[in-house]
py3Dmol code that shows the C-alpha trace and the ligand (Angstrom):
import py3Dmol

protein = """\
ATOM      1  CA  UNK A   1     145.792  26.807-175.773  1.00  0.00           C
ATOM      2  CA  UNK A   2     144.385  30.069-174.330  1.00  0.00           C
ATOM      3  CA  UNK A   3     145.476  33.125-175.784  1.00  0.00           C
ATOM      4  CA  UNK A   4     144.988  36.690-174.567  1.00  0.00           C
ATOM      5  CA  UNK A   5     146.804  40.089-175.523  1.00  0.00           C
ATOM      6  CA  UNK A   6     149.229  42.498-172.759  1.00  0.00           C
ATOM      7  CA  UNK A   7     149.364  46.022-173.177  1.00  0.00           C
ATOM      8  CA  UNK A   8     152.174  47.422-171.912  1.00  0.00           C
ATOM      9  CA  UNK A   9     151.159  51.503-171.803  1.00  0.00           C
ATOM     10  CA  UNK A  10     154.220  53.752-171.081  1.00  0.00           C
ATOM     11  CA  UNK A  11     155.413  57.345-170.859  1.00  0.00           C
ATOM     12  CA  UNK A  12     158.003  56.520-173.656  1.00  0.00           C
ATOM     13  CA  UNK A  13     156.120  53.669-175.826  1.00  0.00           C
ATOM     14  CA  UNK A  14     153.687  51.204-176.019  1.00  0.00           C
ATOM     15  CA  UNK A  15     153.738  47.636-176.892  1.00  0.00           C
ATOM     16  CA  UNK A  16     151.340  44.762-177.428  1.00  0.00           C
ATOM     17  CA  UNK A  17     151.948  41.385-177.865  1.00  0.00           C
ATOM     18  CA  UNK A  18     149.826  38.185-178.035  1.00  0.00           C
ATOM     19  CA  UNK A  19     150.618  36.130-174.458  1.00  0.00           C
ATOM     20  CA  UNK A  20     149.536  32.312-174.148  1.00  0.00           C
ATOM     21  CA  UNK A  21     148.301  30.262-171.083  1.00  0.00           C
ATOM     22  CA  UNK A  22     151.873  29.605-169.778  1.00  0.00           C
ATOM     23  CA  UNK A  23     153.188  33.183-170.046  1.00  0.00           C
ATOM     24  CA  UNK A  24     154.647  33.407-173.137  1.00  0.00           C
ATOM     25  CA  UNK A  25     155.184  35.959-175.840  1.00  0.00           C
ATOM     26  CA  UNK A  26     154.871  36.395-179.062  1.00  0.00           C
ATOM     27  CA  UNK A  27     156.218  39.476-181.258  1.00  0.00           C
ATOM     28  CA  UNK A  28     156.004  42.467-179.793  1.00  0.00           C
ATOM     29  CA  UNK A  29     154.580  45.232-181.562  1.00  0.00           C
ATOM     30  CA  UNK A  30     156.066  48.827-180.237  1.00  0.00           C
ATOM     31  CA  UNK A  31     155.173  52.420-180.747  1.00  0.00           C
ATOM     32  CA  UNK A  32     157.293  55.290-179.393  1.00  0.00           C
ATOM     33  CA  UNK A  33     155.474  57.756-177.869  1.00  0.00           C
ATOM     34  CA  UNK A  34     156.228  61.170-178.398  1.00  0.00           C
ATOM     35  CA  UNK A  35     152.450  63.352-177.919  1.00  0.00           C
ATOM     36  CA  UNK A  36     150.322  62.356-175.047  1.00  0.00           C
ATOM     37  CA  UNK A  37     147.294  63.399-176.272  1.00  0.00           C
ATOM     38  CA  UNK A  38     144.503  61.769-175.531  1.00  0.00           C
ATOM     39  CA  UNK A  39     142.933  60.683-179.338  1.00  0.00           C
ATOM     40  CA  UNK A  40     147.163  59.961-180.725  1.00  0.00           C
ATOM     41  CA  UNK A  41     148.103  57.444-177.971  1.00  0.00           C
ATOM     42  CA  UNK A  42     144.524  55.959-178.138  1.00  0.00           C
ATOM     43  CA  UNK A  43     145.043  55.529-181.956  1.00  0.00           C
ATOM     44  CA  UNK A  44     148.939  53.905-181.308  1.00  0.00           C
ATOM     45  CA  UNK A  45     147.254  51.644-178.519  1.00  0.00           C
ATOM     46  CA  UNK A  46     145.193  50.490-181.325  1.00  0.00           C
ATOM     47  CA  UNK A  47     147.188  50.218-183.627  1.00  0.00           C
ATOM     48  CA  UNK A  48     149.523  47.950-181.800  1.00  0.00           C
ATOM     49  CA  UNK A  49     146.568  45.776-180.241  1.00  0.00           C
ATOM     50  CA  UNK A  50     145.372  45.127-184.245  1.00  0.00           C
ATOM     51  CA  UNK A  51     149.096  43.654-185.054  1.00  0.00           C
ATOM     52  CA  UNK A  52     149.378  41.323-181.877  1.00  0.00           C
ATOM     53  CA  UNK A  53     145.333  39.830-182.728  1.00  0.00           C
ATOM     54  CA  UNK A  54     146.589  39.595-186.267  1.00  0.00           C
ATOM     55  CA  UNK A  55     149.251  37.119-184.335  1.00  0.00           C
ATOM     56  CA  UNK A  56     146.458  35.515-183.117  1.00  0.00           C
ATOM     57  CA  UNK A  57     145.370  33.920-186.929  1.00  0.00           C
ATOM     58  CA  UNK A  58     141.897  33.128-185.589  1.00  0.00           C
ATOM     59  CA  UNK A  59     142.688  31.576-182.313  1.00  0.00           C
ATOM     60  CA  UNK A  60     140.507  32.096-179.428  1.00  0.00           C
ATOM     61  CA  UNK A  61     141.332  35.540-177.708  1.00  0.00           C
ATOM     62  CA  UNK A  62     140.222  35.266-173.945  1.00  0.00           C
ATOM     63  CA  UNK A  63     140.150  39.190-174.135  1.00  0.00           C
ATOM     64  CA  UNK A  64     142.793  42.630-174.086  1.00  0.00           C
ATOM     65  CA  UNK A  65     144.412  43.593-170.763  1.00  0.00           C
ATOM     66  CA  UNK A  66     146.053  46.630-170.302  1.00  0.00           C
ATOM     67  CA  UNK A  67     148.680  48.226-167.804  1.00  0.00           C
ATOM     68  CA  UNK A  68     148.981  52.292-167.705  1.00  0.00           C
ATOM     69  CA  UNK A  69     150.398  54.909-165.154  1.00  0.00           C
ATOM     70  CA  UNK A  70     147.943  56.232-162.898  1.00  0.00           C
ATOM     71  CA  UNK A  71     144.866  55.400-160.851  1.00  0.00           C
ATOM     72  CA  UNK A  72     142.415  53.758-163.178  1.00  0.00           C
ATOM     73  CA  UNK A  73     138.961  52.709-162.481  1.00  0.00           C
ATOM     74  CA  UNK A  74     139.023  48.907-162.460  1.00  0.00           C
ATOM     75  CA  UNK A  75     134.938  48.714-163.959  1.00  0.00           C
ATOM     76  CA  UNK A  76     135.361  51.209-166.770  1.00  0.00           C
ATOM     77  CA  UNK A  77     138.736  51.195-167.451  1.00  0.00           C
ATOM     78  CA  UNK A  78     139.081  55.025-167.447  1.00  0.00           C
ATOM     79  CA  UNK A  79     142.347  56.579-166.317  1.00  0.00           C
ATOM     80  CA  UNK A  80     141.033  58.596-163.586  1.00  0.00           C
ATOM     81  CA  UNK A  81     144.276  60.539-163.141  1.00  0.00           C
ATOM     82  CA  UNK A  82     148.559  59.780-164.541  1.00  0.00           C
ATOM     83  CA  UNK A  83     150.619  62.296-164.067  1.00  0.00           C
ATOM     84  CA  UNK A  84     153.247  60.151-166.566  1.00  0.00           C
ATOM     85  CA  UNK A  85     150.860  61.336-169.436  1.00  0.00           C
ATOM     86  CA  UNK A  86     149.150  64.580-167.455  1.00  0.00           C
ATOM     87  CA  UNK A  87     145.604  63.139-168.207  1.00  0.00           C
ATOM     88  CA  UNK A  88     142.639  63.579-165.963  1.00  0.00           C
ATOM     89  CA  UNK A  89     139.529  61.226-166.697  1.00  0.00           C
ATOM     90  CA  UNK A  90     141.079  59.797-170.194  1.00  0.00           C
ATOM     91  CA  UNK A  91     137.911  57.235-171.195  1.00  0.00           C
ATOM     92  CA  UNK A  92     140.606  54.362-172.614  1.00  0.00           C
ATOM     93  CA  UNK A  93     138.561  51.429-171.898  1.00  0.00           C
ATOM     94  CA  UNK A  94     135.485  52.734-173.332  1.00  0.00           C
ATOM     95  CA  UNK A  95     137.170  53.982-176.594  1.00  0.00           C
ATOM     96  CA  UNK A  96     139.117  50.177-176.909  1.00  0.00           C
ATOM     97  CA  UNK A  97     135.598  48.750-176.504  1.00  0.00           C
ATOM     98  CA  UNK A  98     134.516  50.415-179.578  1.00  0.00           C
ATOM     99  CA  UNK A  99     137.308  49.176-181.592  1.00  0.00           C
ATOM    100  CA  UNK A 100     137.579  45.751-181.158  1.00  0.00           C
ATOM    101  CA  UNK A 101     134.545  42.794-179.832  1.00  0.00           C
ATOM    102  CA  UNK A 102     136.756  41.095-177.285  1.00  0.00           C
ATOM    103  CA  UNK A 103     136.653  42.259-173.331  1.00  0.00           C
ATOM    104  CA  UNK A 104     139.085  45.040-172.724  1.00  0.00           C
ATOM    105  CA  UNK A 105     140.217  45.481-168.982  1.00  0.00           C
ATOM    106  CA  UNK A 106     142.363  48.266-168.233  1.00  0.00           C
ATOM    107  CA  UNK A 107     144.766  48.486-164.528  1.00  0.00           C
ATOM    108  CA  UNK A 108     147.535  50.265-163.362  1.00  0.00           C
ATOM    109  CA  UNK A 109     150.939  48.818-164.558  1.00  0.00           C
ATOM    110  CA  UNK A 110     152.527  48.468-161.498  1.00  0.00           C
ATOM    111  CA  UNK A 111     149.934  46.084-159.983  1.00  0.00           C
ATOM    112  CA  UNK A 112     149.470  44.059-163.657  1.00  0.00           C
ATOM    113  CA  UNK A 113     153.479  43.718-163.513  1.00  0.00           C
ATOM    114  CA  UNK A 114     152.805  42.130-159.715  1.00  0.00           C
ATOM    115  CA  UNK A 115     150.363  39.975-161.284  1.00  0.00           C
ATOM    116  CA  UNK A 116     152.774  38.696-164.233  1.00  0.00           C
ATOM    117  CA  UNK A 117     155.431  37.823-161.630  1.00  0.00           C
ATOM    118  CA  UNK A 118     153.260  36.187-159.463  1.00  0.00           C
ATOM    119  CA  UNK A 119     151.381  33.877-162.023  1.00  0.00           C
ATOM    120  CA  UNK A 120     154.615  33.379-164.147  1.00  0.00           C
ATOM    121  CA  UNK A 121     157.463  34.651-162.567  1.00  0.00           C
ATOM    122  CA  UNK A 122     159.328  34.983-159.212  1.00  0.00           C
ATOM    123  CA  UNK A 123     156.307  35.003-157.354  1.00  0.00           C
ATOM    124  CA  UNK A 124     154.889  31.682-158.483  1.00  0.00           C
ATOM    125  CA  UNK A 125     154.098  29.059-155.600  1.00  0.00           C
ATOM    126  CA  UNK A 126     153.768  31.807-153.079  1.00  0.00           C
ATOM    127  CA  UNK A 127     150.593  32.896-151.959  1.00  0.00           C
ATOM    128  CA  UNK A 128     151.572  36.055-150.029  1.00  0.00           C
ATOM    129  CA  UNK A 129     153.929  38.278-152.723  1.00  0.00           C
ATOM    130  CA  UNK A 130     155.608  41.423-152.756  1.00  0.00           C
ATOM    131  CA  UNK A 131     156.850  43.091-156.604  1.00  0.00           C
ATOM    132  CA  UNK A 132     159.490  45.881-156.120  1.00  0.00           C
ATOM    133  CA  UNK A 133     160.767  47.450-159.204  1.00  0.00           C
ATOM    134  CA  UNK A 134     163.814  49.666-158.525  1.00  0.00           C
ATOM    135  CA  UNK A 135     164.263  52.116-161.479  1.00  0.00           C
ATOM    136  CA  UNK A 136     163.823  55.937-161.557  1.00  0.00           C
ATOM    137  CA  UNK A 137     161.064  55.512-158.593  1.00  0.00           C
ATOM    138  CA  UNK A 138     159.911  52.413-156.593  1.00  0.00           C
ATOM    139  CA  UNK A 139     156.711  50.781-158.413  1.00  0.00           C
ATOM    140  CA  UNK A 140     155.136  47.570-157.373  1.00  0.00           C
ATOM    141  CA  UNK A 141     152.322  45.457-155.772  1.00  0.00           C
ATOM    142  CA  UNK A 142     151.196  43.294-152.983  1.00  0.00           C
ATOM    143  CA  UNK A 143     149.530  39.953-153.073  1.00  0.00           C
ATOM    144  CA  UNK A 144     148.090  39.023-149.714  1.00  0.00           C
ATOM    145  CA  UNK A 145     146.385  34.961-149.805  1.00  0.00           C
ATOM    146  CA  UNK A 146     146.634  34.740-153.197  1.00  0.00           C
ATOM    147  CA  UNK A 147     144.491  38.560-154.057  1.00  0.00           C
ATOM    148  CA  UNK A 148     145.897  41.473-155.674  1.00  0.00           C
ATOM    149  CA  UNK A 149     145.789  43.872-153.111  1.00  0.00           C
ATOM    150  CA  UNK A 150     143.755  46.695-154.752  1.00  0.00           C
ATOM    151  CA  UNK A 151     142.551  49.297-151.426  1.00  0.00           C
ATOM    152  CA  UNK A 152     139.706  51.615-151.548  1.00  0.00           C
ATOM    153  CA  UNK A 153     140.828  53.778-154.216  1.00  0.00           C
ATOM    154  CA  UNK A 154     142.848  51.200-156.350  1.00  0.00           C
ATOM    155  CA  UNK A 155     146.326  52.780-154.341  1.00  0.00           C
ATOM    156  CA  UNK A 156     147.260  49.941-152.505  1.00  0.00           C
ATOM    157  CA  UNK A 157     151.161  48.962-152.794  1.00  0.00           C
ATOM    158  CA  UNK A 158     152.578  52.170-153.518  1.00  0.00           C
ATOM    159  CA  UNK A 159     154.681  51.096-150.685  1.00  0.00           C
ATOM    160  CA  UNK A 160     157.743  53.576-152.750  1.00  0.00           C
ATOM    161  CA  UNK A 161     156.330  56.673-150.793  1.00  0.00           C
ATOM    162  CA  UNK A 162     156.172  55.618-147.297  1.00  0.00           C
ATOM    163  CA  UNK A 163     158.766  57.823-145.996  1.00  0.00           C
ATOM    164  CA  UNK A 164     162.262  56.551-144.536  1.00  0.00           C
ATOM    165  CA  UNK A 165     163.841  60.149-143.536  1.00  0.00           C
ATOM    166  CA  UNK A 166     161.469  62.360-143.050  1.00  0.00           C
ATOM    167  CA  UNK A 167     164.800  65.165-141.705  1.00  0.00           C
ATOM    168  CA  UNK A 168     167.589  64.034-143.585  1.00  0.00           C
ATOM    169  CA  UNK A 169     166.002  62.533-146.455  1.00  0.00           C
ATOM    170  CA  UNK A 170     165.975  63.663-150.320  1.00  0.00           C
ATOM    171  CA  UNK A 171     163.478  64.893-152.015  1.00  0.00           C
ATOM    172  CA  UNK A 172     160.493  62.225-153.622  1.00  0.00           C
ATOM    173  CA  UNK A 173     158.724  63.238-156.717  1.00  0.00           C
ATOM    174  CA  UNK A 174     155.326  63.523-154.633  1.00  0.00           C
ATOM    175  CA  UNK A 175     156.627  66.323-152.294  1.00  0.00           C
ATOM    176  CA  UNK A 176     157.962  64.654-149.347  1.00  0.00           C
ATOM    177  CA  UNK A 177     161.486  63.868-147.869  1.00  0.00           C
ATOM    178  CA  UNK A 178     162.843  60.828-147.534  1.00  0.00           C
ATOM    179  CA  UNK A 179     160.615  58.587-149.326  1.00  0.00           C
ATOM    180  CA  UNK A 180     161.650  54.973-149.526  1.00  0.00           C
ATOM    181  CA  UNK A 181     161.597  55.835-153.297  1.00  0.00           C
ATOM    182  CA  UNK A 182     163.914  58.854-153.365  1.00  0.00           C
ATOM    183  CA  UNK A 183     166.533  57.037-150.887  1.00  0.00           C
ATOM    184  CA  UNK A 184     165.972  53.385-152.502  1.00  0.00           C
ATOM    185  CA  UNK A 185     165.541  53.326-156.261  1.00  0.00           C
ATOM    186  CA  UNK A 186     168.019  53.115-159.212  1.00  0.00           C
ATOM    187  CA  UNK A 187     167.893  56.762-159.075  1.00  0.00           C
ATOM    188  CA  UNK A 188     168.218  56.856-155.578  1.00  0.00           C
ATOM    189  CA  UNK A 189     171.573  55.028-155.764  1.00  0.00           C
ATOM    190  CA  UNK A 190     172.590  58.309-157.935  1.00  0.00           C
ATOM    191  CA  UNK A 191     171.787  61.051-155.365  1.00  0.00           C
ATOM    192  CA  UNK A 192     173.773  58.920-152.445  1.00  0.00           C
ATOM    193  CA  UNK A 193     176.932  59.385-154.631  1.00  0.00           C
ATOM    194  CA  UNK A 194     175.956  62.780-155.239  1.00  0.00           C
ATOM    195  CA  UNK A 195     175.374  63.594-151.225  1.00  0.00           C
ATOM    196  CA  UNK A 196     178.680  61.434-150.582  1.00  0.00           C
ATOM    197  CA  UNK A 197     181.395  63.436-152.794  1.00  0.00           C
ATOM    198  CA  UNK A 198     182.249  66.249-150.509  1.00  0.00           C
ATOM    199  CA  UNK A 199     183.794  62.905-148.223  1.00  0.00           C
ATOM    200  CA  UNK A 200     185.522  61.609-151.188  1.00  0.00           C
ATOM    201  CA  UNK A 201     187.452  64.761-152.968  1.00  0.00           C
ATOM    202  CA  UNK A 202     189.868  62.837-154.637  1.00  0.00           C
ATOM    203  CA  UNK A 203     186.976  60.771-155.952  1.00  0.00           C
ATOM    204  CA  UNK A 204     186.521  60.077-159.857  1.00  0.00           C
ATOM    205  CA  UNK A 205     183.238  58.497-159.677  1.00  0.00           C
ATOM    206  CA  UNK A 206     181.080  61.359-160.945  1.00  0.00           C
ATOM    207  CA  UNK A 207     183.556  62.850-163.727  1.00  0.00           C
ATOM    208  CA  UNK A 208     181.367  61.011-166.191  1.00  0.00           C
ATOM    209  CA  UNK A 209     178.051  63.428-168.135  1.00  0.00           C
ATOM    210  CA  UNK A 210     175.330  63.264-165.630  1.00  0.00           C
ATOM    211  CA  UNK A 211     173.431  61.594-168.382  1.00  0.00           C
ATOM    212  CA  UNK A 212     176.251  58.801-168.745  1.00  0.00           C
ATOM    213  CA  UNK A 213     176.143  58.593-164.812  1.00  0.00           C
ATOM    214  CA  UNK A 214     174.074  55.237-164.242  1.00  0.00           C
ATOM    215  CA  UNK A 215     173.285  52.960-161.006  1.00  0.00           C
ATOM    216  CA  UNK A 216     175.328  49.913-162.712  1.00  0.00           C
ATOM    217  CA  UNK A 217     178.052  51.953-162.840  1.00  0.00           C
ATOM    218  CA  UNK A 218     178.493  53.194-159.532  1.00  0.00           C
ATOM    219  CA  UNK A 219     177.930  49.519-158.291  1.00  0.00           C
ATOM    220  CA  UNK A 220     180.606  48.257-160.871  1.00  0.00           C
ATOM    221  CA  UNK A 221     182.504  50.491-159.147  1.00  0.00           C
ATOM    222  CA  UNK A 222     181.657  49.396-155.605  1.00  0.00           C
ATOM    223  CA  UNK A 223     182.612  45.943-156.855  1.00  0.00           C
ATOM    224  CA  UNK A 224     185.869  47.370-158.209  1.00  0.00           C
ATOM    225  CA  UNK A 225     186.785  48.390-154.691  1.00  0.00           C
ATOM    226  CA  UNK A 226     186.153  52.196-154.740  1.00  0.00           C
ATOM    227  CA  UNK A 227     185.606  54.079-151.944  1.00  0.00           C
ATOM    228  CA  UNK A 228     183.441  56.577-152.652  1.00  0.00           C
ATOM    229  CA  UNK A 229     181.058  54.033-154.959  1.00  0.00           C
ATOM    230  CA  UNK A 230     181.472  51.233-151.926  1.00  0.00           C
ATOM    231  CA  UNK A 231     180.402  54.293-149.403  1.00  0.00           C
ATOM    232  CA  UNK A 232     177.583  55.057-151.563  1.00  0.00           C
ATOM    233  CA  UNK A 233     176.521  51.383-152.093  1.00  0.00           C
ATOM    234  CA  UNK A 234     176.598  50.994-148.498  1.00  0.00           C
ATOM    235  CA  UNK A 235     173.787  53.844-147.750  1.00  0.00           C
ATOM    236  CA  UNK A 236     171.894  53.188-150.376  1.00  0.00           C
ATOM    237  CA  UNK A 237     171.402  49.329-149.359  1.00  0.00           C
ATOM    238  CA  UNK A 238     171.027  50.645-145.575  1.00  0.00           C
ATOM    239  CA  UNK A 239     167.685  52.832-147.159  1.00  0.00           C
ATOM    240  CA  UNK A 240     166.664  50.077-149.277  1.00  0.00           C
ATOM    241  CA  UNK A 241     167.065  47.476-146.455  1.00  0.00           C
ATOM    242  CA  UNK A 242     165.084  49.278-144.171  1.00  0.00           C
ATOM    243  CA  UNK A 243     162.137  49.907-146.399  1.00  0.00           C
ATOM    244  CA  UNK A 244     162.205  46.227-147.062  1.00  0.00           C
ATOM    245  CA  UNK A 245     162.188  45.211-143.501  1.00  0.00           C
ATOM    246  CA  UNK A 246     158.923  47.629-143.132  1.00  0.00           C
ATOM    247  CA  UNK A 247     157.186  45.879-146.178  1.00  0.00           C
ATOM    248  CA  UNK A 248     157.742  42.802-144.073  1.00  0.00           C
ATOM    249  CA  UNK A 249     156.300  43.933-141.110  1.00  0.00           C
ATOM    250  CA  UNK A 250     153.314  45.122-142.802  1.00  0.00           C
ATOM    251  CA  UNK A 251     152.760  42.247-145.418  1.00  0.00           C
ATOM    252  CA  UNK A 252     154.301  39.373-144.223  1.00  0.00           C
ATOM    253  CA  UNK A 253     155.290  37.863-147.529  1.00  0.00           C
ATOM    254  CA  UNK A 254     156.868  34.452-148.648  1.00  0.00           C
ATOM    255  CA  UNK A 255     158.699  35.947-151.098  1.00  0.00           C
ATOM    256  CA  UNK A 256     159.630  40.142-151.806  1.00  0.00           C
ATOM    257  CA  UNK A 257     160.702  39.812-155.788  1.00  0.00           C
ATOM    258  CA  UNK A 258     163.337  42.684-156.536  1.00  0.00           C
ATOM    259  CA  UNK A 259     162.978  44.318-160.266  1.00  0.00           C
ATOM    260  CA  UNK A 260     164.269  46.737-162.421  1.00  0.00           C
ATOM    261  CA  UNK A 261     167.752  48.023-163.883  1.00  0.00           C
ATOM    262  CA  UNK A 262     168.996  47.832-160.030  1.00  0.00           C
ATOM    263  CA  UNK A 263     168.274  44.165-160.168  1.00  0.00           C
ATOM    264  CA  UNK A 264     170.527  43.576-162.787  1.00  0.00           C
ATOM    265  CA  UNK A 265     173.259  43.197-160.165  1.00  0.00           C
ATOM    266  CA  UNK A 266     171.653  39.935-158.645  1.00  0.00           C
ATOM    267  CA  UNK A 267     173.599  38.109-156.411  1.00  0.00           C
ATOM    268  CA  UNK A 268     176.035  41.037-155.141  1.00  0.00           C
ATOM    269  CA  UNK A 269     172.927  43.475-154.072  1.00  0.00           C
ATOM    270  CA  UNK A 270     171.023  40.232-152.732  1.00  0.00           C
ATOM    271  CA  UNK A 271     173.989  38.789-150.518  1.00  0.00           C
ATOM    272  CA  UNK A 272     174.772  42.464-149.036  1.00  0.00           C
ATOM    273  CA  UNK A 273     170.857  43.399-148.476  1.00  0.00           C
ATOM    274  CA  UNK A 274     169.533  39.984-146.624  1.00  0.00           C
ATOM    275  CA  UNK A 275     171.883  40.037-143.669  1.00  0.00           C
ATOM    276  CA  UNK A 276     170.857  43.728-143.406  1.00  0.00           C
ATOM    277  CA  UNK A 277     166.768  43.182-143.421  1.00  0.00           C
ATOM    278  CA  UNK A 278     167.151  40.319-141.054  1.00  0.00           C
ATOM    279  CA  UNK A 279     168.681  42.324-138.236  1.00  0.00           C
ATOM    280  CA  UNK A 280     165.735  44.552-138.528  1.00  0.00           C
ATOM    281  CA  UNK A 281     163.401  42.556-139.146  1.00  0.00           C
ATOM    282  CA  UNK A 282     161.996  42.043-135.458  1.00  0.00           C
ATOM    283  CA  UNK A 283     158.055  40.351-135.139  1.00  0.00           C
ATOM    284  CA  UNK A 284     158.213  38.058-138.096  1.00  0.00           C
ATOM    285  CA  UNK A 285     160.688  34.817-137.389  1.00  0.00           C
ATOM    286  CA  UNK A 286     163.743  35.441-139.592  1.00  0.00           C
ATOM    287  CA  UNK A 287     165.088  33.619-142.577  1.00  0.00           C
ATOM    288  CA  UNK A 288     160.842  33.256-143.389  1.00  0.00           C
ATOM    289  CA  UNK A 289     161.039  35.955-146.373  1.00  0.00           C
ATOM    290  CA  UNK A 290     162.843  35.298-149.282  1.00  0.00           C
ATOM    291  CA  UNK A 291     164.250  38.463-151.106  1.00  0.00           C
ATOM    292  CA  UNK A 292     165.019  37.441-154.788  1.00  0.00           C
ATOM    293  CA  UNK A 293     165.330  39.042-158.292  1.00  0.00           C
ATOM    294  CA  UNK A 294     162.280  39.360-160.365  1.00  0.00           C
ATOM    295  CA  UNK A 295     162.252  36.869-163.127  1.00  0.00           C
ATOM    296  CA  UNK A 296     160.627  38.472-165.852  1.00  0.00           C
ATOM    297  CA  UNK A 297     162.015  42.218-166.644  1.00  0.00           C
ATOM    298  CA  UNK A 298     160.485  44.197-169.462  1.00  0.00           C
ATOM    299  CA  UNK A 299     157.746  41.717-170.001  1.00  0.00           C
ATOM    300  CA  UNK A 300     155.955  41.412-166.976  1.00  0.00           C
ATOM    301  CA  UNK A 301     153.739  44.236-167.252  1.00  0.00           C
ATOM    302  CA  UNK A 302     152.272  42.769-170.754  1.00  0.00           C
ATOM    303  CA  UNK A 303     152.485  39.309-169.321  1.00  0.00           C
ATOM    304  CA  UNK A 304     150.000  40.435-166.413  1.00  0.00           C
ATOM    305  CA  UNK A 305     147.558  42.318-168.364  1.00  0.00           C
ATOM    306  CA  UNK A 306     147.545  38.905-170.260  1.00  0.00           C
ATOM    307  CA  UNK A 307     146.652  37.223-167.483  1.00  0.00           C
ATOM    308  CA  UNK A 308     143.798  39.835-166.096  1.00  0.00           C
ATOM    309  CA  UNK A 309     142.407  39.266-169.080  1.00  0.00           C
ATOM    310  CA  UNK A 310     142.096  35.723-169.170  1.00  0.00           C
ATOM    311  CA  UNK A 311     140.745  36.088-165.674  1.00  0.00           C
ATOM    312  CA  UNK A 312     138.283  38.840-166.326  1.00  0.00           C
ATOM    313  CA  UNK A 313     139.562  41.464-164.459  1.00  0.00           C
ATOM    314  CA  UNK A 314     141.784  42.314-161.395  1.00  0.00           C
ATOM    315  CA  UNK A 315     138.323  40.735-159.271  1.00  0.00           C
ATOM    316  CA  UNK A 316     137.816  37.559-161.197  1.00  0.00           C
ATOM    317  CA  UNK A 317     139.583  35.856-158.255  1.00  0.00           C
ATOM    318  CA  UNK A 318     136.666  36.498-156.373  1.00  0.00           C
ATOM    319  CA  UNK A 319     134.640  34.549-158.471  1.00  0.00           C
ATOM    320  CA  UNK A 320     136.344  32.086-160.434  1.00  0.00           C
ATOM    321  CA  UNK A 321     138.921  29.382-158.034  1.00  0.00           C
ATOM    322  CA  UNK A 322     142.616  29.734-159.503  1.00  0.00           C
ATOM    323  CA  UNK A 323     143.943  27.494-160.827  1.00  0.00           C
ATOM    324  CA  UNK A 324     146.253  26.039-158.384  1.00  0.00           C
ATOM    325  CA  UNK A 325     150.352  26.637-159.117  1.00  0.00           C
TER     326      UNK A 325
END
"""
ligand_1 = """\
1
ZN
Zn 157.190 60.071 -152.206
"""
view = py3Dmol.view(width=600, height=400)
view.addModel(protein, "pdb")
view.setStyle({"model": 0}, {"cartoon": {"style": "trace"}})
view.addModel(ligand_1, "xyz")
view.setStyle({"model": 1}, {"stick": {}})
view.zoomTo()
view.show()
C-alpha cells in the first residue's frame, strides 16, 4: 500500500492527514488559524504534516501535497498571490522542503479538491469532469480527457466569476455584478431572500440573527411550503441553472459534481435544477451531462493533494499513464 500525506490549507485551519492508495484517511490532525503570518502558519503547516508522517510508522511516503487559496506556482510551490491569507510571493514549498526529505508539491485547493473527486469521488469513471463547490463563493475545477485543466497562469476553472447579470446582478467579491458566484452560491441563496422581502411583507423568513440566517434554512423552508423561501429558491436555482448550462457549453462534461453546504440538500436541489439546465442547454444532446452531488465533502481537498503527490505533481499525467479507473 502507497501512502502519501493531504494538506488541506485554509483561511480558518489547517489539517493534515496520512491518505492511502484508495483514498482513504487516517486521523486528521487540525490547527485553527488565527494569524496569517507568513513564519506562524508555516510553523502550524508543519506541525500538522509531522503528526500525520508520525501516522505513517515507517511506511513508504510517496511524498506531501498541499492545497492553499490563491494562484500558486505549480514548480516551486510558492503562493504567488491569496487574498484568503493577504500574502504576496509566500515561499511555502521551499520552506516545507527544508523541513522534511520527502517531495512537497504545493496547488491551489480548489483544483486539488477537483482532483480528489475525480480519482475517488463523484468524478470517478468520467474522463471529462466538472467540481462545483457552492459555499460562501463558487470554487472548483475542470478535467478535460482525463487532465486537470491548469491555463496559462494556473486560473483555469474559476468558472464562479463568469458573470450571469451583468445589470441586475449582485455584487461578486472580485468587483463585478452578477457573477455566477454572487447569484449561485450558498451565500448567494441568502441575498435572493434578501432582494425578495419587499414582495413578501408578511414574510417571517429573515426574523432570525443574520448570523443564524443559513442557506439550509431558507431551503427547509422552501420545502415547508413558504412563499417567500419557495420564491427565493426558485431564482436562485434559475442563476445557478444557467451558469451550469454555460459550463456545459464550454466543457462538455460527463459528469458536473455539485459540492458544498448547498449540496447538502441532494435530491430536492438536483430534481428542481436538471429539468432547468436541459431547456437551456442547446448544442450539446440533452440528458448527456449528469449533474450529481459531490461525494466526498470536507475531505476532498486533502484527499487530492494526496493524490498529486503520489503522482508527482499536477503534470505527472503528462508523463506517467494513469492508472485506468
Ligand atoms: Zn466575480
Amino acid at each position: 500500500m502507497a501512502y502519501a500525506i493531504g494538506v488541506d490549507l485554509g483561511g480558518s485551519h489547517v489539517m493534515a492527514t496520512l491518505v492511502d492508495e484508495a483514498g482513504e484517511l487516517s486521523t486528521k490532525h487540525e490547527i485553527n488559524l488565527d494569524d496569517h503570518t507568513p513564519s506562524v502558519v508555516i510553523g502550524h503547516v508543519t506541525t500538522v504534516i509531522a503528526a500525520a508522517l508520525a501516522d505513517a510508522k515507517g511506511a513508504p511516503i510517496a511524498g506531501i501535497g498541499i492545497g492553499s487559496p490563491g494562484n500558486i506556482d505549480p514548480v516551486t510551490g510558492t503562493i504567488r498571490y491569496s487574498p484568503n491569507f493577504g500574502w504576496t510571493d509566500v515561499a511555502l514549498g521551499e520552506a516545507l522542503r527544508g523541513e522534511f526529505t520527502y517531495p512537497v508539491f504545493v496547488a491551489n485547493d480548489a483544483r486539488c479538491a477537483t482532483l480528489g473527486e475525480y480519482v475517488h469521488g463523484a468524478g470517478r469513471g468520467s474522463k471529462n469532469f466538472v467540481l462545483l463547490t457552492l459555499g460562501t463563493g463558487i470554487g472548483g475545477g475542470i478535467i478535460a480527457d482525463g487532465q486537470l485543466l491548469l491555463g496559462n497562469q494556473m486560473g483555469a476553472g474559476e468558472v464562479g466569476h463568469h458573470q450571469l447579470r451583468p445589470r441586475d446582478g449582485f455584487v461578486c467579491g472580485c468587483g463585478k455584478i452578477g457573477c455566477f458566484e454572487a447569484q449561485a452560491s450558498g451565500t448567494g441563496l441568502i441575498r435572493h431572500a434578501f432582494a425578495l422581502a419587499p414582495s413578501f411583507p408578511r414574510s417571517r423568513l429573515l426574523d432570525v440573527d443574520r448570523e443564524k440566517l443559513g442557506s439550509k434554512a431558507i431551503r427547509k423552508a422552501a420545502q415547508n411550503g413558504d412563499g417567500h423561501a419557495k420564491a427565493t429558491w426558485k431564482n436562485w436555482t434559475g442563476d445557478l441553472a444557467m451558469g451550469l448550462a454555460n459550463v456545459i457549453a464550454f466543457v462538455n462534461p460527463e459528469v458536473i459534481a455539485l459540492g458544498g453546504g448547498v449540496s447538502s440538500a441532494g435530491v430536492f436541489m438536483l430534481d428542481t435544477i436538471r429539468p432547468l439546465v436541459e431547456e437551456l442547454t442547446t448544442m450539446v444532446p440533452r440528458g448527456t451531462t449528469r449533474i450529481v452531488t459531490a461525494l466526498l465533502g470536507n475531505d476532498a481537498g486533502a484527499v487530492g493533494a494526496a493524490t498529486m503527490a503520489m503522482r508527482g505533481g499536477l503534470f505527472a499525467e503528462e508523463r506517467t499513464p494513469v492508472r485506468p479507473h
